[in-house]
C-alpha positions as CSV (number, residue, x, y, z in Angstrom):
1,X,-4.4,37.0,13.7
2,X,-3.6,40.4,12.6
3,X,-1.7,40.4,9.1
4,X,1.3,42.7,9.6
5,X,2.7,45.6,7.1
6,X,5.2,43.3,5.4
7,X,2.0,40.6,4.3
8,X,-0.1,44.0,3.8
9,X,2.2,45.5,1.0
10,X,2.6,42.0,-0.8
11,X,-1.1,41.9,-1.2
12,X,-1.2,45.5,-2.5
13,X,1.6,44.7,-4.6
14,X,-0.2,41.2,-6.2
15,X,-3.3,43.5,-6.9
16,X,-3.5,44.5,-10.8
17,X,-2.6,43.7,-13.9
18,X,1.0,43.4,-16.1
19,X,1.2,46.0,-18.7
20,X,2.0,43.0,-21.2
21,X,-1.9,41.1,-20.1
22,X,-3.4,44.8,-20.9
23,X,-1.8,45.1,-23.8
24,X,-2.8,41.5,-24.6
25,X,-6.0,42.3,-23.6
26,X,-6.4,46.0,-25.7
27,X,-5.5,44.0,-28.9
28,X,-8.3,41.0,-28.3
29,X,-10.7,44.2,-27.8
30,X,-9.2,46.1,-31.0
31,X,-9.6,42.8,-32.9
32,X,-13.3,42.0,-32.1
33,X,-14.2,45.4,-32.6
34,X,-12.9,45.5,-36.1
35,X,-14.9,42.1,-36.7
36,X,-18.0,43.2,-35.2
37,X,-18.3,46.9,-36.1
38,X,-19.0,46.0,-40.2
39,X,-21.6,43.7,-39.2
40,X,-23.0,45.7,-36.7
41,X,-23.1,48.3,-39.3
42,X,-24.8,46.4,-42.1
43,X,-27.5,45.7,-39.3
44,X,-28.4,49.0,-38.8
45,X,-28.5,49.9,-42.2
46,X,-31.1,46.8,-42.7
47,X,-33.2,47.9,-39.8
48,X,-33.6,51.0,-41.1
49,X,-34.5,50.1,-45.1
50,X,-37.1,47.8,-43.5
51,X,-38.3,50.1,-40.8
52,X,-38.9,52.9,-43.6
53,X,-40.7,49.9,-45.4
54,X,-43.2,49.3,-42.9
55,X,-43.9,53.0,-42.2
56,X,-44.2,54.2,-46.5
57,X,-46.5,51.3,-46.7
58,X,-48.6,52.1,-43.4
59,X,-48.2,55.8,-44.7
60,X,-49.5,55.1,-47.9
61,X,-52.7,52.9,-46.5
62,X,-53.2,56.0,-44.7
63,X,-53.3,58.5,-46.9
64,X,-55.7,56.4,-49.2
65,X,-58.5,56.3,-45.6
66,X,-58.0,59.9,-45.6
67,X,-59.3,60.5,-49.6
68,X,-62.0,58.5,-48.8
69,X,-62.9,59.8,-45.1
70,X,-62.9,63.8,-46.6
71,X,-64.0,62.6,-50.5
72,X,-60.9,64.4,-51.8
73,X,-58.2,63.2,-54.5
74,X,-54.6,63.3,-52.8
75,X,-51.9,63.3,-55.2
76,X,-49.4,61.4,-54.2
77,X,-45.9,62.4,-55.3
78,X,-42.3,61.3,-55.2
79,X,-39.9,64.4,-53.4
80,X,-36.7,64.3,-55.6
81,X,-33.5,64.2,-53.2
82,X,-29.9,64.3,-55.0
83,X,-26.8,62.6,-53.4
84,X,-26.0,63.5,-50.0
85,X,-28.0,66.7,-50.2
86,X,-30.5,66.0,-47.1
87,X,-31.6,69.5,-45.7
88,X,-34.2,70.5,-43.3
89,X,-36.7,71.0,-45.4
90,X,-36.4,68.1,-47.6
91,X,-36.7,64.9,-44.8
92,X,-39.9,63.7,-46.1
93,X,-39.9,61.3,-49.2
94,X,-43.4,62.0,-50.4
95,X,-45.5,65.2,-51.0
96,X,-49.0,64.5,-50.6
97,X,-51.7,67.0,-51.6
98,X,-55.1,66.6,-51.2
99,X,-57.7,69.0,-52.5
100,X,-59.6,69.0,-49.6
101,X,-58.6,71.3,-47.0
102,X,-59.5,69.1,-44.2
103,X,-56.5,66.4,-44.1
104,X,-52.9,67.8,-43.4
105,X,-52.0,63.8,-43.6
106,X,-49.1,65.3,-45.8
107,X,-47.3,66.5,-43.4
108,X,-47.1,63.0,-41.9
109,X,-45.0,61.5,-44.3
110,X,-42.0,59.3,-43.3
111,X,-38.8,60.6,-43.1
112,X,-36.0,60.0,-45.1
113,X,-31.8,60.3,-44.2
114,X,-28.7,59.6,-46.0
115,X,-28.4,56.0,-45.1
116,X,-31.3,55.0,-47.4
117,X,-32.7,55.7,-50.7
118,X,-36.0,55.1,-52.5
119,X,-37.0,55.3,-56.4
120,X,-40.4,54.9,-57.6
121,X,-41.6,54.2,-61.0
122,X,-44.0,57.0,-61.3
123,X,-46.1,59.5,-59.4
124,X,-50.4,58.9,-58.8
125,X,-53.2,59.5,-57.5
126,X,-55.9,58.4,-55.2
127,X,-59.7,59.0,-56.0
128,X,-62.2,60.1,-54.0
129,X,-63.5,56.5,-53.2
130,X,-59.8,55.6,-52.4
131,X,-58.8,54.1,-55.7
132,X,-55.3,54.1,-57.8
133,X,-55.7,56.3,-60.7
134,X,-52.8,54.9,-62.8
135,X,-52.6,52.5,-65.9
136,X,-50.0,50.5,-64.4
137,X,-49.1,49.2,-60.8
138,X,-46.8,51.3,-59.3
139,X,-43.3,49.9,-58.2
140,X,-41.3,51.7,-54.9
141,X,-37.7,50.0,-54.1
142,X,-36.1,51.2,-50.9
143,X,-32.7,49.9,-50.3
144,X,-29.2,50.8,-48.6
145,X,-26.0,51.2,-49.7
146,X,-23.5,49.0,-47.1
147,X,-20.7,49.0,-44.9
148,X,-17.5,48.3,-48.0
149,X,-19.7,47.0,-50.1
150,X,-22.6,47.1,-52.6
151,X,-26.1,47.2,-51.5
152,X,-27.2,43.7,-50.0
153,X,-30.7,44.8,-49.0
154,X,-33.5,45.7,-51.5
155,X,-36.9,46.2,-50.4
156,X,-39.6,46.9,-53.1
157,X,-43.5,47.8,-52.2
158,X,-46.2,47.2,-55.2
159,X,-48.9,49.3,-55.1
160,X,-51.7,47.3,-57.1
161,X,-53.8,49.2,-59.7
162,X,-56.8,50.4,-59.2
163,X,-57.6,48.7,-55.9
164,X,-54.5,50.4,-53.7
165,X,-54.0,47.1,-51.9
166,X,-50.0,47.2,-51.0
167,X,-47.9,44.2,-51.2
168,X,-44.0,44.0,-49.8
169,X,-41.1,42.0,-51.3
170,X,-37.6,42.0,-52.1
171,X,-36.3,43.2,-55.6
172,X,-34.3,41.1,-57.2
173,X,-31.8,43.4,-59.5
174,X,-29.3,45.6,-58.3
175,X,-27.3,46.4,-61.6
176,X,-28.9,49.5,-61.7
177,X,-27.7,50.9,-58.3
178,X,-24.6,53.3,-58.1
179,X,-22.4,54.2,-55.8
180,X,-23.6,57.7,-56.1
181,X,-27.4,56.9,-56.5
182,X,-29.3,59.3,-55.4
183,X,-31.7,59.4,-51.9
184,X,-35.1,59.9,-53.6
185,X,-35.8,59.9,-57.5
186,X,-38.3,58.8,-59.7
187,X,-37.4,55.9,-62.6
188,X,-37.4,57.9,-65.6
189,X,-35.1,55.3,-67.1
190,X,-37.9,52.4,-66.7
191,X,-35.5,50.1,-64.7
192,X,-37.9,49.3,-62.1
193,X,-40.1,46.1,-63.1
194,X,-43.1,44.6,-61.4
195,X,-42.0,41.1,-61.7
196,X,-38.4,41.6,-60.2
197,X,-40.3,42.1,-56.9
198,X,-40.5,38.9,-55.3
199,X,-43.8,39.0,-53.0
């Protein structure tokens, strides 16, 4: 049986939605959003501290294979980035000269943005035989600033002295983070303490 024009239209007509279930519907979307999109944020921000984690630390083990590989000391230093002043020519957040020709493992190092930031407790160096040449262990926090809210994240990488070996934890203290803190700096200040880094 052949449905005729009059049955037709009432199906076209039953076809779609109210304006009041759209709007219904817009404001369930608008108010998941707003739930999801701080968390969501936060997330991201954590992926990245930890993703810049793994890849210093892997940097770093590198960089101590290539003094030993070309019998060259590589100096290993922090680049100082103020506040929300990432250019071009300032991504990476380590300078690494070695005095051998050879390597160009410094222009490998990870890069750094605006989302994160890194302090260190002092520059080094690594020997020939891939040693740290430093008196004391050296202590680098990386950590994010988040979504309405203080940092919540705080890795820290302790870099043992003189064997190099790298260990990975979580610092403990954030009293000494602003809300201006800067993206790369070195601890001049001596807040940074070996023991606040929970291995």
């Amino acid at each position: 049986m052949v449905p005729n024009i009059s049955q037709i239209m009432k199906i076209i007509k039953n076809k779609g939605f109210t304006i009041v279930e759209i709007i219904i519907a817009i404001g369930i979307m608008s108010t998941l959003s707003g739930l999801i999109l701080p968390s969501y944020l936060n997330w991201m921000r954590s992926e990245k501290v930890n993703a810049y984690t793994r890849e210093i630390r892997e940097y770093l083990r590198v960089v101590r294979l290539e003094a030993r590989r070309w019998g060259s000391i590589c100096y290993v230093n922090l680049n100082p980035i103020i506040y929300n002043d990432i250019r071009i020519k300032d991504f990476n957040g380590y300078k690494i000269f070695c005095d051998k020709n050879e390597s160009n493992i410094g222009s490998l190092s990870p890069e750094l943005n605006n989302s994160i930031f890194q302090i260190a407790n002092k520059d080094f160096l690594i020997t020939p035989n891939g040693r740290i040449s430093s008196e004391e262990s050296i202590v680098l926090v990386i950590g994010s600033k988040y979504f309405m809210s203080g940092v919540k994240i705080l890795n820290c990488l302790v870099i043992q002295s003189p064997s190099g070996q790298i260990f990975r934890g979580k610092y403990d203290d954030n009293s000494w983070v602003t809300k201006r803190i800067e993206i790369s700096y070195l601890d001049n200040e001596r807040k940074l303490e070996i023991n606040k880094c929970k291995l």
